[in-house]
N, C-alpha and C positions, 0 to 999 in steps of 0.2 A: 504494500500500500504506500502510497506517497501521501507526506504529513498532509493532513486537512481531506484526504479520500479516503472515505470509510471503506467495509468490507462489498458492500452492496454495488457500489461503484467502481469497483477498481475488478470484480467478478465482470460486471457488465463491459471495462474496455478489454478485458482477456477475452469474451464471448463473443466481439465485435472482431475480432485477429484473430479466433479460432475459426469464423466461421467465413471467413474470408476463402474464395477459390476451395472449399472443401467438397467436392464435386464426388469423393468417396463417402460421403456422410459420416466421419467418424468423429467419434465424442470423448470426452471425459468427461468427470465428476470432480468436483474443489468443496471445500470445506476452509474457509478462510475467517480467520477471527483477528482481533488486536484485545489482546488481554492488558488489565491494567492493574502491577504487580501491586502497586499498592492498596487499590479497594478493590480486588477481585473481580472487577466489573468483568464483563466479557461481552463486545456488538462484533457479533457475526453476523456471513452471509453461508449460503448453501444450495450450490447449484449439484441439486442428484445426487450428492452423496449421502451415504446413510447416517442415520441422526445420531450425531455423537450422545455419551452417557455423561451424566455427573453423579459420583457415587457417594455420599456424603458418609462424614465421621461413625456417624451411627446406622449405616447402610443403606438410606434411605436413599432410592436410584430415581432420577429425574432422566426425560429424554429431550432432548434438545430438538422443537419442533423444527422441521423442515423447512416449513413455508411453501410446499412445491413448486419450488423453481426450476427448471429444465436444467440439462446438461447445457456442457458448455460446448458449441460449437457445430450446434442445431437449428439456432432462430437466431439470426445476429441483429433480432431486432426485441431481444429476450428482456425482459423487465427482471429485475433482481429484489427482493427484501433483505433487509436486516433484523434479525432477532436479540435480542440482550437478556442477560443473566447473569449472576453471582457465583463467583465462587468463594464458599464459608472458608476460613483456614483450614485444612485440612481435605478439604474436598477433592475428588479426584476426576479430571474428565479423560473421557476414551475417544479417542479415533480409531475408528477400523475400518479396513476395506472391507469389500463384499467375499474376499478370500477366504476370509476367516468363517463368515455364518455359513458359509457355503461350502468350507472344507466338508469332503467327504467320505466315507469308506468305502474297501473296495464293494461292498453290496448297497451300496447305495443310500444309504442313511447319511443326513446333511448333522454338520457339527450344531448349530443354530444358535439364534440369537441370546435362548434364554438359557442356554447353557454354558457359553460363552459369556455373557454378564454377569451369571453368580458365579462362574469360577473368579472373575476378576473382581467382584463383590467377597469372596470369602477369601481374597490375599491383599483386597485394600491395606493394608495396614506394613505390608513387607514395603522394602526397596523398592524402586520400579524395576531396578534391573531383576530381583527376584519374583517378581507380577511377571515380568517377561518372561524370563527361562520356566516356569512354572506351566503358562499357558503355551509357549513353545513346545515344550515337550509332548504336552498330551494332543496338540496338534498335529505335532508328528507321529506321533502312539496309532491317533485315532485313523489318521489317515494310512497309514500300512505305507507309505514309500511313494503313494502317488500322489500329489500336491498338482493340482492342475492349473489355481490361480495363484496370483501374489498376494502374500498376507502380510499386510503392514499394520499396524498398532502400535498411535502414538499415545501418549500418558503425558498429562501436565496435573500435577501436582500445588496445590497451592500451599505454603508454609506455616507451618500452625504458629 
């Protein structure tokens, strides 16, 4: 973002250059925020990506509404929203691709979402690097070897 362009705005001049000459129709998804370290605030924007988590101190899981705003690089005439929220000290938000709810096994059962947020709901409290290797593993567990999207999962943490 450049200083004085919110998230909403700066998703829309990415969607105006993505969608330029794209004659293949291809897309992606953004999840873009400006967090503000010192009142937790958070104003993001969310073009198709999946709705981030906020897992708070005492487990209590908020989903971070969407707004259904398209992908980027579909309508380069796409209108964008921004949503805001708090993060309490301690709170924890999740990014994840769709890698993750979607990992599968080899018989076909999906990892999913709510399996996936109470695992990361019952190690809130570790390291994020031990949140990671914890859900990494059973990732790879569950999936037997064949991982067929990209699983990314970021963690922002706010400071008690």
């Amino acid at each position: 973002c450049q200083k004085g362009v919110g998230p909403a705005a700066s998703i829309r001049a990415a969607n105006e250059i993505l969608s330029r000459d794209n004659d293949a129709c291809m897309f992606t998804t953004m999840f873009l925020a400006v967090f503000n370290v010192k009142t937790g605030d958070l104003v993001y924007a969310n073009a198709g990506h999946n709705p981030p988590y906020i897992i708070s101190r005492d487990r209590t899981i908020r989903v971070l509404p969407s707004m259904g705003d398209a992908f980027l690089g579909v309508d380069a005439e796409a209108t964008y929203h921004e949503g805001q929220a708090r993060l309490d000290p301690g709170d924890l938000l999740v990014l994840y691709t769709d890698g993750v709810t979607e990992a599968v096994t080899p018989d076909g059962a999906f990892f999913g979402e709510e399996r996936f947020v109470h695992r990361v709901t019952d190690h809130r409290d570790e390291d994020l690097a031990s949140i990671w290797g914890t859900l990494s593993a059973e990732l790879d567990d569950f999936q037997k070897g064949n991982q067929f999207d990209d699983i990314t999962v970021v963690f922002l943490k706010r400071s008690e």
